[in-house]
C-alpha positions in Angstrom: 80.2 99.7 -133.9 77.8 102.6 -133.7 79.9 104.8 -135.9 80.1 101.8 -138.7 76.1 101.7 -138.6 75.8 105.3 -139.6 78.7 105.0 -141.9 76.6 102.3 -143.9 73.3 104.3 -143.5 75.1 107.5 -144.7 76.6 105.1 -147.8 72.8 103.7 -148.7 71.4 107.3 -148.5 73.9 108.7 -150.9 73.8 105.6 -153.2 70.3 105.9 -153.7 70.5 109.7 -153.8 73.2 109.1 -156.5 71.1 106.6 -158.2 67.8 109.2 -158.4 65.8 106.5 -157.0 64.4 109.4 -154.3 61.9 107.1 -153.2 64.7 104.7 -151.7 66.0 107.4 -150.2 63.1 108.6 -148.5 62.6 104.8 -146.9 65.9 105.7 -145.3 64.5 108.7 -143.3 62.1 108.8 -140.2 59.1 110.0 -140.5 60.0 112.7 -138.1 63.2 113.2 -139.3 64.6 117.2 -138.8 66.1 117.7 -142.4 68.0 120.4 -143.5 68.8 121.0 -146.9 71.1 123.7 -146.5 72.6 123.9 -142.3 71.6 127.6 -142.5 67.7 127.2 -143.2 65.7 125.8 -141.0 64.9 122.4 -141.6 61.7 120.6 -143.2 58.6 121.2 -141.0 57.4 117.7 -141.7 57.8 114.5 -144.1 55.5 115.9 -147.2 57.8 119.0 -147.3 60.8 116.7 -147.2 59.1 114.6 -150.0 58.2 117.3 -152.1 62.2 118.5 -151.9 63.4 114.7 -153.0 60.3 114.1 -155.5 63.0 116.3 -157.6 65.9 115.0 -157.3 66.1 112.9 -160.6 64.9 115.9 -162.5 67.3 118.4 -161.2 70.3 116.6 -160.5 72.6 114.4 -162.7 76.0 112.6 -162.5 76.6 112.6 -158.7 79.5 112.4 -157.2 80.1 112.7 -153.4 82.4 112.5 -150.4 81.5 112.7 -146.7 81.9 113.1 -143.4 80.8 111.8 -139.4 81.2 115.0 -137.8 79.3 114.1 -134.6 77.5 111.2 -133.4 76.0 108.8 -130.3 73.0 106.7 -129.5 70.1 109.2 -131.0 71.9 112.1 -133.3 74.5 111.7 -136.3 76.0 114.6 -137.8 77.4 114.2 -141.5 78.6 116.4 -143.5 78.3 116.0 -147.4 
C-alpha cells in the first residue's frame, strides 16, 4: 500500500513536470522538502531556491519523456530515481 502511494505521487510529480505546469508540481512538494536536483549537489537550502529552480522549467525544457524508479522507501523517506 505504502509503495502504491509514492508510486502515484511519483506519477503526479512527473505528469505535471511533463506538462510544464511547475506550479503543480511545486503543490506536490513540502515546504521543507530536501531537494536535490542532481544526487551529487547538495540539495535546495529552502522552498524559494527550489521555486526559483522549477519557475524554469517550461522555458528550458520541452517534450518530456521519463521512466522511473522506487529505489528505497518506508513511512517518512522515498527514494526515486528518474
Amino acid at each position: 500500500m505504502l509503495k502504491e502511494k509514492y508510486e502515484k505521487w511519483t506519477k503526479d510529480f512527473m505528469n505535471s513536470w511533463k506538462d510544464l505546469d511547475w506550479k503543480r508540481t511545486l503543490e506536490l512538494l513540502a515546504k521543507d522538502v530536501a531537494y536535490y536536483e542532481n544526487p551529487i549537489d547538495k540539495p535546495c537550502s529552502n522552498f524559494e531556491e527550489v521555486t526559483n529552480l522549477w519557475n524554469v522549467v517550461a522555458d528550458n525544457q520541452k517534450e518530456i519523456e521519463y521512466q522511473f524508479e522506487i529505489v528505497a522507501f518506508n513511512e517518512e523517506t522515498c527514494i526515486v530515481n528518474w
